[in-house]
N, C-alpha and C positions, 0 to 999 in steps of 0.2 A: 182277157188273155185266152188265145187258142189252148184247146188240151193237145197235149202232145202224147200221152199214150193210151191204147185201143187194147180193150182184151183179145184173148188168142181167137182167135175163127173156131167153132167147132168144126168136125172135119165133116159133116152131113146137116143136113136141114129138116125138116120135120119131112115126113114121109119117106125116107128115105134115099132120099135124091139128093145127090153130092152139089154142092156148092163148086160154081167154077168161075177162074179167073177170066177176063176178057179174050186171051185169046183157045177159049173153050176147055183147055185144061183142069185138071181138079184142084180146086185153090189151095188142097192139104200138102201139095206136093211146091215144096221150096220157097212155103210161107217165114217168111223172115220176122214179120209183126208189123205194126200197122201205126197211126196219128190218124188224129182227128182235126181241122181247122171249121169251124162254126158246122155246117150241117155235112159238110163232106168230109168222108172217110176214104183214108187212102190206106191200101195193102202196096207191101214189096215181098217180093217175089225173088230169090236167086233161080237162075237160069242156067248156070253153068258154061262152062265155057264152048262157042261155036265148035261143032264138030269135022273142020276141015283138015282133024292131021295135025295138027302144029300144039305140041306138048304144051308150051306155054301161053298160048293165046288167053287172052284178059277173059274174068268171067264177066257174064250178064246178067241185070237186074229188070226186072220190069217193075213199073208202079203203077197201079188199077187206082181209079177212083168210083166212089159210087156215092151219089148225092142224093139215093132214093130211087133213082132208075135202073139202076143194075149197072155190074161194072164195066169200067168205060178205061180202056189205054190210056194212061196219062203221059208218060216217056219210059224210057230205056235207057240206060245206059252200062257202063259197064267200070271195070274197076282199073281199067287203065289213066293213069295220070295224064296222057295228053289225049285223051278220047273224050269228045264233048258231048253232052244229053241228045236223045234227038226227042222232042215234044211232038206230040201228039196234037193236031186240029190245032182249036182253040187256044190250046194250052201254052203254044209256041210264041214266047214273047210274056208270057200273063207275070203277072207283078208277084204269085205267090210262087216263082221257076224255083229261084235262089234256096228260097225256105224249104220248099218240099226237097229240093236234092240235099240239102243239109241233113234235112228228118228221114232222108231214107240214107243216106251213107251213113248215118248212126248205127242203121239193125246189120248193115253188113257184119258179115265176120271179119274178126281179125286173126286174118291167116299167117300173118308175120309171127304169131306165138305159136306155131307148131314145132 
């Protein structure tokens, strides 16, 4: 059976050099928490919602993978109910889509209890 939870990230790495998501970011910034399935570790990431002006636009998630090579975009999505993943390379189509989107809409927040 896959683990499904991953302790927190420290927010730095030895020597003093921040840790960052894929797309070069510091990974301490809108770290949600993380799964593990056999040697890959996946991070989610809230993104917040695109900055074009529109009050209620859906927010964004990103999810990183790192299988030991350093982290790698896995997909995006966001928290709109008719808005579909967009997967990354590889990823798009892989048999484990269904499960990683389930294990990362777990760490979103639940904004409906504000």
């Amino acid at each position: 059976m896959a683990r499904t939870a991953m302790p927190p990230m420290p927010a730095e790495e030895p020597g003093d050099r921040p840790f960052r998501r894929s797309d070069e970011q510091l990974a301490k910034y809108g770290y949600l928490g993380g799964f593990t399935r056999y040697t890959a570790r996946f991070s989610v990431y809230e993104l917040g919602p695109s900055l074009n002006g529109f009050p209620d636009f859906p927010n964004r998630f990103l999810v990183d993978v790192d299988d030991g090579a350093g982290p790698r975009e896995c997909c995006r999505f966001t928290d709109a109910a008719d808005d579909e993943p967009v997967w990354n390379g590889a990823w798009n189509g892989d048999e484990w889509c269904p499960w990683i989107l389930e294990q990362s809409r777990a760490l979103m927040p639940d904004l409906g209890s504000e």
